[in-house]
C-alpha positions as CSV (number, residue, x, y, z in Angstrom):
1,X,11.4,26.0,-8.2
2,X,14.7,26.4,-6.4
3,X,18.0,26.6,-8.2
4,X,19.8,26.8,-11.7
5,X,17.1,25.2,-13.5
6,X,13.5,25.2,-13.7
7,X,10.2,25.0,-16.3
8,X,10.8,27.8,-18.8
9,X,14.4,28.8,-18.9
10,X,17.3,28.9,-16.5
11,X,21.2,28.3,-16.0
12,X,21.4,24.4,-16.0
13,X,19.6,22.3,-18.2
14,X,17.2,19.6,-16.7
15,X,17.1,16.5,-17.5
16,X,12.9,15.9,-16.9
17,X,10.5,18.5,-17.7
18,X,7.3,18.1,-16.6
19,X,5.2,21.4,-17.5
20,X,1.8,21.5,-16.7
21,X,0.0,18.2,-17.3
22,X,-3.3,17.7,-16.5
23,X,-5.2,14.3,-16.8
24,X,-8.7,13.8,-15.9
25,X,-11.2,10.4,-15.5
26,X,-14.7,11.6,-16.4
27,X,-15.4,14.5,-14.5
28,X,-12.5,13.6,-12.1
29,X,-9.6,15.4,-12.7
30,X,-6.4,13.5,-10.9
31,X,-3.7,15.5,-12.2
32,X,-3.8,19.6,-12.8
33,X,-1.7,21.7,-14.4
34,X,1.1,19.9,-12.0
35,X,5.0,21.6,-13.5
36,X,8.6,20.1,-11.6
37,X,11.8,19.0,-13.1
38,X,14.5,16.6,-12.5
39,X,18.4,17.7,-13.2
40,X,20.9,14.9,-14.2
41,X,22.5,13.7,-10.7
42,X,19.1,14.6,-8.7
43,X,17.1,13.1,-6.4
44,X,13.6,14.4,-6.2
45,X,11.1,13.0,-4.1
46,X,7.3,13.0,-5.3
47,X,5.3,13.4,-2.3
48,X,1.1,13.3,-1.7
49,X,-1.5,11.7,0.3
50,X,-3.3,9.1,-0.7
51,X,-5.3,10.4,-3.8
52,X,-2.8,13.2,-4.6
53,X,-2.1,12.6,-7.9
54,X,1.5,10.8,-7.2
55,X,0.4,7.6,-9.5
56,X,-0.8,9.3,-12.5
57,X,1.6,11.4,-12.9
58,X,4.1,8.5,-12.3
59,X,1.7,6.7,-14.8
60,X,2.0,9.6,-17.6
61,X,5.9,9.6,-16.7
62,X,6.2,6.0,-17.5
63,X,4.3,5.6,-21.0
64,X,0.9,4.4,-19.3
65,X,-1.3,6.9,-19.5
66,X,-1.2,10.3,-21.5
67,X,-1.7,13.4,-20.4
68,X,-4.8,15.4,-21.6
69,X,-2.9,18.3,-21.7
70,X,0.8,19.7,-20.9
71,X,4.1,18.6,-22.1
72,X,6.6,15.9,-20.9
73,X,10.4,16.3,-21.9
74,X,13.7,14.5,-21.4
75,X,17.0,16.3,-22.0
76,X,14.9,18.8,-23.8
77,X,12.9,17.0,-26.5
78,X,9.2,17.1,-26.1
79,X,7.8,13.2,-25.9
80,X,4.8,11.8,-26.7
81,X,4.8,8.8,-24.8
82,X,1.9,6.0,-26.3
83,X,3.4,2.8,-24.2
84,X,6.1,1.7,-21.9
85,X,8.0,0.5,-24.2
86,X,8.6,3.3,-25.9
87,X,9.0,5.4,-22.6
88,X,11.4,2.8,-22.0
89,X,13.3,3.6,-25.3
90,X,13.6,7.1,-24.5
91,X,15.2,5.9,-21.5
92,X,12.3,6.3,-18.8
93,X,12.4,3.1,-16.6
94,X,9.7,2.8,-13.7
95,X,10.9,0.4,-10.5
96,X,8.0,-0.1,-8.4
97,X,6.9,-2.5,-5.3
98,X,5.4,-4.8,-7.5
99,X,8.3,-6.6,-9.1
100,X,8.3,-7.9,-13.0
101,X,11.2,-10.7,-12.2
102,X,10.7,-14.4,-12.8
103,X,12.2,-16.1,-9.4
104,X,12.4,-19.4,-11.1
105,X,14.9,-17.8,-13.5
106,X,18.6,-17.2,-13.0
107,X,19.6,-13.6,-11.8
108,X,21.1,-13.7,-15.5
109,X,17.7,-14.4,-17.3
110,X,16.1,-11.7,-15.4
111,X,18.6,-9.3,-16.0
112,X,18.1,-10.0,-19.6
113,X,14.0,-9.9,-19.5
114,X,12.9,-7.0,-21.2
115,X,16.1,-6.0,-22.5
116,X,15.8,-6.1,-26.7
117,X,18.7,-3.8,-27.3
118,X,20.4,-6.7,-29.7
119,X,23.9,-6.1,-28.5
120,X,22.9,-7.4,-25.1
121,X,22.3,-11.0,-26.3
122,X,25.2,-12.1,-28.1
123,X,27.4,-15.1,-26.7
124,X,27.4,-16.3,-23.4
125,X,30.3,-15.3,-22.2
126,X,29.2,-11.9,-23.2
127,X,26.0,-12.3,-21.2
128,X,27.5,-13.1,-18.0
129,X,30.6,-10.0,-18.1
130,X,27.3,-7.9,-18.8
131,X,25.4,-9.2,-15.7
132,X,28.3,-8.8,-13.9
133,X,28.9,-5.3,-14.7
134,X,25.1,-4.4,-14.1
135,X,24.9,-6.2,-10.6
136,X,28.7,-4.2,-9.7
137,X,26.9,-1.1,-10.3
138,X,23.9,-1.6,-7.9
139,X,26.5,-3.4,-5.5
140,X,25.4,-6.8,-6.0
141,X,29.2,-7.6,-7.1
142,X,29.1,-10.9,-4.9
143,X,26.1,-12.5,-6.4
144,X,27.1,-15.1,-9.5
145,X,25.1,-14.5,-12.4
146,X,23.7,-17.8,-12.6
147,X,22.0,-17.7,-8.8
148,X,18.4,-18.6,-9.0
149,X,16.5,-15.2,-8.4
150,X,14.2,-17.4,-5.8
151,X,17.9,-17.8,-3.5
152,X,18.0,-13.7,-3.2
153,X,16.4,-11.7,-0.5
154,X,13.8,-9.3,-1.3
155,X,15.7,-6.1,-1.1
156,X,18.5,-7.9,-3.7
157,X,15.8,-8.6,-5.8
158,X,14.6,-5.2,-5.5
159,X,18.3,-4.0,-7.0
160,X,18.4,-6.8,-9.7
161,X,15.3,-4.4,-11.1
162,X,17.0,-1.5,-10.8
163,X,19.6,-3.3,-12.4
164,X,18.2,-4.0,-15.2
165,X,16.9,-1.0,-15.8
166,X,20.5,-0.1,-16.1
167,X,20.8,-2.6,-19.0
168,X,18.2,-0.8,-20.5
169,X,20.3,2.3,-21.0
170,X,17.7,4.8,-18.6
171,X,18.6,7.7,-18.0
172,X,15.4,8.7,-15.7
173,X,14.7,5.9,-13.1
174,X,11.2,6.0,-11.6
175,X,10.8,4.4,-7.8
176,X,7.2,3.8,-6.5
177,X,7.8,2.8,-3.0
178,X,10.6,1.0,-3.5
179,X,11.2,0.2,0.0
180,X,7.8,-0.8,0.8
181,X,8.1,-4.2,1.8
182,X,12.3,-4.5,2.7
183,X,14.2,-4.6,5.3
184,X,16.1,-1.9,7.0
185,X,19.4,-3.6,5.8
186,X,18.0,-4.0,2.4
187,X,16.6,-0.4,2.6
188,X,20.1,0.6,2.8
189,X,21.4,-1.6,-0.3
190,X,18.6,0.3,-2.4
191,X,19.7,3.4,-0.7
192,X,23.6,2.7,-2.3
193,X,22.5,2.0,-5.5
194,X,20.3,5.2,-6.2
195,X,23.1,7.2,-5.0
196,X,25.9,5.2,-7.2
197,X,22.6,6.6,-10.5
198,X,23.0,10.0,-9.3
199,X,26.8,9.8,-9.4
200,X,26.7,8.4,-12.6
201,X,24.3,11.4,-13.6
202,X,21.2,9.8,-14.0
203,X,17.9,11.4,-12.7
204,X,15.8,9.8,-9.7
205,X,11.8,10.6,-8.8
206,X,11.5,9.2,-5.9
207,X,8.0,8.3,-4.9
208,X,7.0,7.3,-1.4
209,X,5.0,7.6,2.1
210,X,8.2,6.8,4.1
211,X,9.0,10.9,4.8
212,X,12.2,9.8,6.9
213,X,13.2,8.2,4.0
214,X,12.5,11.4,1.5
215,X,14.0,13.9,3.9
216,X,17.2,11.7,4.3
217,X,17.6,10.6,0.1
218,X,16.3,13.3,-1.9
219,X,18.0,16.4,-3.6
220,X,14.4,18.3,-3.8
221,X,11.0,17.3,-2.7
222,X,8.0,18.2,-5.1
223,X,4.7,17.8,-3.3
224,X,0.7,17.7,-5.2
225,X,-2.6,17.8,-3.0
226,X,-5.5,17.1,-4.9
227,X,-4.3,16.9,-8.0
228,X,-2.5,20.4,-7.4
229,X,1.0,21.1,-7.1
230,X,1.9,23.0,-3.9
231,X,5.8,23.1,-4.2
232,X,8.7,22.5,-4.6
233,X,11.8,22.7,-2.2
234,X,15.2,21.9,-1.5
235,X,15.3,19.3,0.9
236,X,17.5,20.9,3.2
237,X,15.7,23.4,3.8
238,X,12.5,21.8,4.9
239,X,11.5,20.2,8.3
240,X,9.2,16.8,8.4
241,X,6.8,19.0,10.0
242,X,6.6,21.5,7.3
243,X,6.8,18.4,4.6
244,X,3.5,17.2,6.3
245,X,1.5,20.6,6.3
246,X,2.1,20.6,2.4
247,X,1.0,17.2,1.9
248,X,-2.2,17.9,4.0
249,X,-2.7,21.9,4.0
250,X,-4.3,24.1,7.3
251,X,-8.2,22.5,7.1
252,X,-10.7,21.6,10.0
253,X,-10.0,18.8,11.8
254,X,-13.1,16.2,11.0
255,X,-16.0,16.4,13.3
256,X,-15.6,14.0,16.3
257,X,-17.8,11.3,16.6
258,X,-19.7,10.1,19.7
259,X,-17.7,7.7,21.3
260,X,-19.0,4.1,22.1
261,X,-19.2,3.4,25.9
262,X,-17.9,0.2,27.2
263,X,-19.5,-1.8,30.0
264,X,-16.6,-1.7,32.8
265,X,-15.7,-5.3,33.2
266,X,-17.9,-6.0,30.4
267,X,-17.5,-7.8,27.1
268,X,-14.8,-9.0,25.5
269,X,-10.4,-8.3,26.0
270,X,-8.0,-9.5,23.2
271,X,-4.3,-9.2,24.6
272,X,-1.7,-9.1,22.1
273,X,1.9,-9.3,23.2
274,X,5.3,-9.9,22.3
275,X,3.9,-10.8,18.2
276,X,6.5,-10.6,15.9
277,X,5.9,-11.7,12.0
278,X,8.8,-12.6,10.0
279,X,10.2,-8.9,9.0
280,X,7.0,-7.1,8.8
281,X,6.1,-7.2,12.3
282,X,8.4,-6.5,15.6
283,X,7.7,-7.3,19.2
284,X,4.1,-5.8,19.1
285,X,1.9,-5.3,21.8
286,X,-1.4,-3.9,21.9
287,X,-5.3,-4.6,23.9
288,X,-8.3,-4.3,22.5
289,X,-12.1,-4.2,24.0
290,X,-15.6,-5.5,22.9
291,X,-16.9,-2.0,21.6
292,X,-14.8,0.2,19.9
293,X,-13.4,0.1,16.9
294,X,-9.3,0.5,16.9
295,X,-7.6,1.4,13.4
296,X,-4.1,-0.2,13.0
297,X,-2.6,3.2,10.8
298,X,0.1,2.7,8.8
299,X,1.6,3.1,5.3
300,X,2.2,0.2,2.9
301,X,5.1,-1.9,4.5
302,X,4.2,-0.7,7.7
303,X,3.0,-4.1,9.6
304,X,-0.6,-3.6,10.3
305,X,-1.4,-6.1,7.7
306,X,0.9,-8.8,9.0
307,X,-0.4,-8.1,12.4
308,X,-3.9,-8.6,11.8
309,X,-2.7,-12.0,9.6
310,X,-1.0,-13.0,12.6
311,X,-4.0,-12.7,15.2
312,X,-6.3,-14.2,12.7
313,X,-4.3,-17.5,12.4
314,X,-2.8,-16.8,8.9
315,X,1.1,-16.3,9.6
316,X,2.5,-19.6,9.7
317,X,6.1,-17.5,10.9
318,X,4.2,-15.6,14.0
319,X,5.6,-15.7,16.9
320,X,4.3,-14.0,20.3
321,X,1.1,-14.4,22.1
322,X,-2.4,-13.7,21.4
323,X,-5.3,-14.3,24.4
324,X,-8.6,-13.9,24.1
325,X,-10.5,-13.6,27.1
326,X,-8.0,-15.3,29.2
327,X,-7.4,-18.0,26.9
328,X,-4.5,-18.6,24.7
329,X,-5.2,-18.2,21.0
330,X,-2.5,-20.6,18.9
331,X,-0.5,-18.6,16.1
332,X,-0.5,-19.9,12.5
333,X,-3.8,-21.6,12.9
334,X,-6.9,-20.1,11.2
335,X,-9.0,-23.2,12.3
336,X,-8.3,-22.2,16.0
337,X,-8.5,-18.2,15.7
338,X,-11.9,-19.2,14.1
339,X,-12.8,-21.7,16.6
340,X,-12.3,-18.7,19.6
341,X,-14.2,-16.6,17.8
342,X,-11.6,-14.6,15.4
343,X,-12.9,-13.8,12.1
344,X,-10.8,-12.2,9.3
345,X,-12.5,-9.9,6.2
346,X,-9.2,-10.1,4.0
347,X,-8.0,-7.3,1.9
348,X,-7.9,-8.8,-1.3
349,X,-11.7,-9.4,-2.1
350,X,-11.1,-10.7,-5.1
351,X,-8.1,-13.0,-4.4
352,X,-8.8,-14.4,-0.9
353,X,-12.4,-13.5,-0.3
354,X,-14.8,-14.1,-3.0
355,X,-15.8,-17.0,-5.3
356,X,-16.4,-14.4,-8.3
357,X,-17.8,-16.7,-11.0
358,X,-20.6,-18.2,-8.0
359,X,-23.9,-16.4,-7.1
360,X,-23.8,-13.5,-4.5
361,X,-26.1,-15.7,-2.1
362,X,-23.8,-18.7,-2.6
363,X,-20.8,-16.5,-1.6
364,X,-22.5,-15.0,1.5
365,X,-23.5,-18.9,2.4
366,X,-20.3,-20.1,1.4
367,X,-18.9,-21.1,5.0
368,X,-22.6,-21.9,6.6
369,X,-22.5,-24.9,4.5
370,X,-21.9,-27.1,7.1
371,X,-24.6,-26.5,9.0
372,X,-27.5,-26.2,6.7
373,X,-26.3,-30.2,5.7
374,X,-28.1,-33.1,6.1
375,X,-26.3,-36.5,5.5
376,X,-24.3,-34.6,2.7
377,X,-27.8,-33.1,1.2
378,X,-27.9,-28.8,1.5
379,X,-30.8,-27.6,2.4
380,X,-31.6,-25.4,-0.5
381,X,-34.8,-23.1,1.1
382,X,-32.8,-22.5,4.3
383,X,-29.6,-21.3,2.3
384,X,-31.6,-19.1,0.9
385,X,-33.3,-17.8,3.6
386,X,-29.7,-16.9,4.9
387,X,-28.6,-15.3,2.4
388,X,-31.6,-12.9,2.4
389,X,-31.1,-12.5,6.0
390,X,-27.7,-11.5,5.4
391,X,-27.8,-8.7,2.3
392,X,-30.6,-7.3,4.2
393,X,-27.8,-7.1,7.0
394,X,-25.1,-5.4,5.0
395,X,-27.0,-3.6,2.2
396,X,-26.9,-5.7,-0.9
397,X,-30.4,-5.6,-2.8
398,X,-32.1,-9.3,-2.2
399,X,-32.7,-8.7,-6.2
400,X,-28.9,-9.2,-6.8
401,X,-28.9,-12.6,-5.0
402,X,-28.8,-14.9,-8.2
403,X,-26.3,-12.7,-10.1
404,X,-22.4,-13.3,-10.1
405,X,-20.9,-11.8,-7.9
406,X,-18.1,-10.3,-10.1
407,X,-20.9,-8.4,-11.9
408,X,-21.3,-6.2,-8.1
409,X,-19.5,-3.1,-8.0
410,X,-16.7,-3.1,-5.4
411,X,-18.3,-1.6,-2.3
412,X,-21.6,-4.2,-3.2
413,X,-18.8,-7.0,-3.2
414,X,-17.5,-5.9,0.0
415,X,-20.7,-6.6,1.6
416,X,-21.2,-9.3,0.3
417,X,-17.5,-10.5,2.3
418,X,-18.8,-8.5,5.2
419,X,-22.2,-10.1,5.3
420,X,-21.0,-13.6,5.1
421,X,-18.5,-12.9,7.8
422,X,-21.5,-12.0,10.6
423,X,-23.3,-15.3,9.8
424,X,-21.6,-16.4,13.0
425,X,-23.1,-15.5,16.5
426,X,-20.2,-16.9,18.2
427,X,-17.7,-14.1,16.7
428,X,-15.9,-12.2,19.4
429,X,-13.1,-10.2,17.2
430,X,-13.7,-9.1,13.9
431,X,-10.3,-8.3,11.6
432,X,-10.7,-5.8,8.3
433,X,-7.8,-5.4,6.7
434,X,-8.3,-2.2,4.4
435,X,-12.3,-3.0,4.0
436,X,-12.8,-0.1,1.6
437,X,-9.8,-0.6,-0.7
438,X,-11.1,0.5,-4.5
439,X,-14.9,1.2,-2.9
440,X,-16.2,4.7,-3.9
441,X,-17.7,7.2,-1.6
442,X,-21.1,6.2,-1.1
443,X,-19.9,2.4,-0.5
444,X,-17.5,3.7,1.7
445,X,-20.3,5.3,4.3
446,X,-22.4,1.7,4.0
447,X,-19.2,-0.3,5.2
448,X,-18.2,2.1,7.8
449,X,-22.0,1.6,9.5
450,X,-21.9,-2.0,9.2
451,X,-18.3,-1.6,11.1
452,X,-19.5,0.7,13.8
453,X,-23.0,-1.9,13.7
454,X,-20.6,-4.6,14.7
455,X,-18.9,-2.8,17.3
456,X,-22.2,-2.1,18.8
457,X,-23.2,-5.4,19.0
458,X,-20.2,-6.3,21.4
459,X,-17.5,-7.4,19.4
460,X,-14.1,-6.1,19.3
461,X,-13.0,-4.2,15.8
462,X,-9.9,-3.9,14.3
463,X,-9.3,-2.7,11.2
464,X,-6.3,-1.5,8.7
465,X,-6.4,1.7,6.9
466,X,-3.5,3.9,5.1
467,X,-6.6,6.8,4.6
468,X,-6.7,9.5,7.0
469,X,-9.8,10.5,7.0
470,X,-11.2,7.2,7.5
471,X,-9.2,6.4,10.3
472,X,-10.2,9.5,11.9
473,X,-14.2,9.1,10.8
474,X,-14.5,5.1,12.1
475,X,-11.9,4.2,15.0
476,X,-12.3,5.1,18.9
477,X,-8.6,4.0,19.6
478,X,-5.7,4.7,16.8
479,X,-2.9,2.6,17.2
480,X,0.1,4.1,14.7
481,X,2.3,1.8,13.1
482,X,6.0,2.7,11.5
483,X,8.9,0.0,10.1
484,X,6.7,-2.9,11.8
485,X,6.5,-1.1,15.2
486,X,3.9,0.4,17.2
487,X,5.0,4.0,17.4
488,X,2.0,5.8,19.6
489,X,-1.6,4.6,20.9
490,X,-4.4,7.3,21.0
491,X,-8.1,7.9,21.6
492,X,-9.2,9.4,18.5
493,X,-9.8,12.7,20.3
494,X,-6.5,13.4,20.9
495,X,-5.4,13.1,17.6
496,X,-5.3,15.8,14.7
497,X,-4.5,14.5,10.9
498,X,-0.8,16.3,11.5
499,X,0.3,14.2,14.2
500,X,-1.3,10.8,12.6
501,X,0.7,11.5,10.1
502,X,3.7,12.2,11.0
503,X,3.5,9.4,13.5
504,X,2.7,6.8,10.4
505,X,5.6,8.7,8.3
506,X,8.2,10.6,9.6
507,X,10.1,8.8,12.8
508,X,12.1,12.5,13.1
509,X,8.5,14.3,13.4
510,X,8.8,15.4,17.1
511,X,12.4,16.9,16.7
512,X,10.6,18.9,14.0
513,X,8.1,20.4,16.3
């Protein structure tokens, strides 16, 4: 480590210790022997590729997991953090993309949620000079105490959190992707706000895939690969280039795959133009072709999922054009995207996809209803025979058919939403939006052939990915996404792992170069 302080001794005392933790899940170990400190007033970005280690060790930091082995200390004293609460007591606060906050509530209320230091609750008037003090220190000066959380924008919600924090007494704040899902403006708000923490001498990991974003906020930038730490450096003194080669070391390229051939003037064209979604997505353009497979790449925030929403009729704010062979496609209608032949395998299996309590052959069935109907009577044997037809087509064991379909792992329930999705012969485009999100290896290799399958069979792919190496395993085209923007457009063979990244990262990466 750089500087007047580090693990083990030094000039300045830091206000984080972390000194070689490890934590493993069965044989897996996530997190290994990983040391880096924090000094009050500092920034330091915590930086990985997927799979890293980034979320454990923010996990073990923030009282929900415990480390297997190592030592975690604040301002010197060695914790043994059993909760977040009591990480929280010490002073550890974590502020992720997933806000705790109640938007019915007043900004007040929230401010207060989670609070239980008892000389924060006292009289009213108390409570609102208190909430005003809080929101002056994150910059939220303007907003009145007793505004409904629902009236603020995202990003102010985002700095009513860190606010509260505040009113929690931390002294270490925690931010997992913060920006993930704000605005450029609101980017900037949070921006203010960790730099008035630093100021007032409190300590900042800063977690996130936005590189720009690291290279521009943090003090120091502390990188793990595999579980491993690799560094630690001074900001300054690193390029976006260099950050990337640390996040992803020198390895082989992976192999290149045969690339489909396309019929000229063949098959199906999607045309995508001028498509712009609320703030995720900005004046996108992109074609696509029956036959390949074309990844949208991007980190979370990034726009691919709001783009492939919009083409599939589920973005009632789209705006733009979509055409599918010729013909116009109307925006915020699935019943249309569906009726040209546009077919959407969601992200969220469990939340948008599945019936989980319901047999797996009823959920593979579940939208053929319609036509295995007579007079309002199913027909029972031909349902079945379907849904035999289909796990046979994406790999789920006929045997598993009367089972629920929460009782599947997550790759088998994957197939399952994949399987019922090729029921139709008239699909044209088929839309995955992260398809092997929480599916291990082995289910990972079955849903990639039953991608590429499709693609043989005519159709056009596209599908969302924040993994590397499975954009570079299953697409033909890569089309790179950044801040709700297409920022390149590649055959896969002219694309190595550095540039992907960088392009999905790091808007400064060619000045790097």
């Amino acid at each position: 480590m750089s500087g007047a302080c580090s693990i083990g001794g030094g000039m300045s005392p830091s206000l984080l210790e972390v000194d070689h933790v490890t934590r493993s899940f069965g044989a897996v170990r996530a997190v290994d022997g990983v040391s880096f400190d924090v000094r009050p007033g500092e920034v330091v970005g915590l930086c990985g590729h997927n799979g890293a280690g980034k979320s454990t060790i923010v996990k073990m930091l923030s009282g929900q997991l415990r480390p297997d082995s190592g030592r975690i200390l604040l301002a010197g004293n060695e914790l043994k953090l059993a909760s977040p609460r009591q990480a929280q007591a010490e002073g550890i606060v974590l502020v992720d993309q997933e806000l705790s906050l109640v938007p019915a509530l007043s900004v007040l209320d929230n401010l207060q949620l989670g609070n239980f230091d008892s000389t924060f609750v006292r009289k009213p008037s108390y409570d609102f000079n208190r909430a005003r003090s809080l929101l002056d220190a994150v910059g939220l000066a303007h907003v009145n105490p007793a505004t409904p959380l629902e009236d603020l924008s995202i990003g102010q919600r985002q700095l009513i959190e860190i606010a509260r924090a505040l009113g929690r007494k931390a002294r270490l704040f925690l931010l997992d992707e913060p920006t993930a899902t704000l605005s450029s403006i609101d980017i900037e708000h949070v921006f203010a706000a960790i730099r008035r923490l630093t100021a007032a001498g409190h300590g900042v990991v800063y977690v996130s895939h936005r590189l720009d974003e690291v290279l521009h906020l943090t003090d120091r930038v502390t990188v793990v690969r595999d579980g491993r730490l690799v560094g630690t450096r001074d900001t300054k003194a690193i390029t976006g280039k260099e950050l990337v080669t640390m996040m992803l070391g020198k390895h082989e390229e992976p192999p290149l795959r045969a690339r489909a051939s396309v019929a000229q003037g063949g098959g199906s064209t999607l045309a995508v133009s001028g498509l712009f979604v609320g703030e995720g997505a900005r004046d996108v353009a992109l074609t696509a072709k029956a036959g390949l497979v074309y990844a949208l790449a991007g980190q979370v925030g990034s726009g691919t999922t709001e783009v492939i929403r919009a083409i599939s009729g589920l973005a009632p704010d789209a705006r733009g054009s979509v055409v599918l062979n010729g013909k116009p496609v109307p925006l915020g209608s699935i019943r249309a995207a569906t009726r040209a032949g546009i077919i959407l395998v969601p992200g969220d299996r469990k939340g948008e996809g599945l019936f989980l309590g319901q047999k797996v052959e009823d959920n593979l069935t579940a939208t053929s209803l319609p036509r295995y109907s007579r007079f309002g009577v199913l027909k029972a044997a031909g349902l079945r025979k379907l849904a035999r037809k289909l796990a046979g087509i994406c790999g789920v064991d006929a045997r598993r058919l009367p089972d629920a379909v929460r009782d599947l792992s997550g790759g088998n329930q994957q197939k399952v939403l994949i399987g019922r999705s090729l029921e139709r012969k008239d699909t044209r485009v088929l839309l995955f939006d992260e398809p092997t999100r929480g599916v291990d290896v082995g289910g990972r290799a079955d849903i990639h052939k039953l991608i590429r399958s499709v693609a043989d069979g005519g159709a056009i792919v596209l599908f969302t990915s924040t993994e590397l190496p499975e954009i570079l395993h299953l697409a033909d085209v890569i089309v790179a996404m950044r801040g709700g923007r297409i920022v390149s457009v590649r055959e896969r063979e002219q694309v190595d792992s550095h540039e992907l990244l960088a392009d999905m990262t790091h808007s400064s990466a060619q000045e790097d170069a």
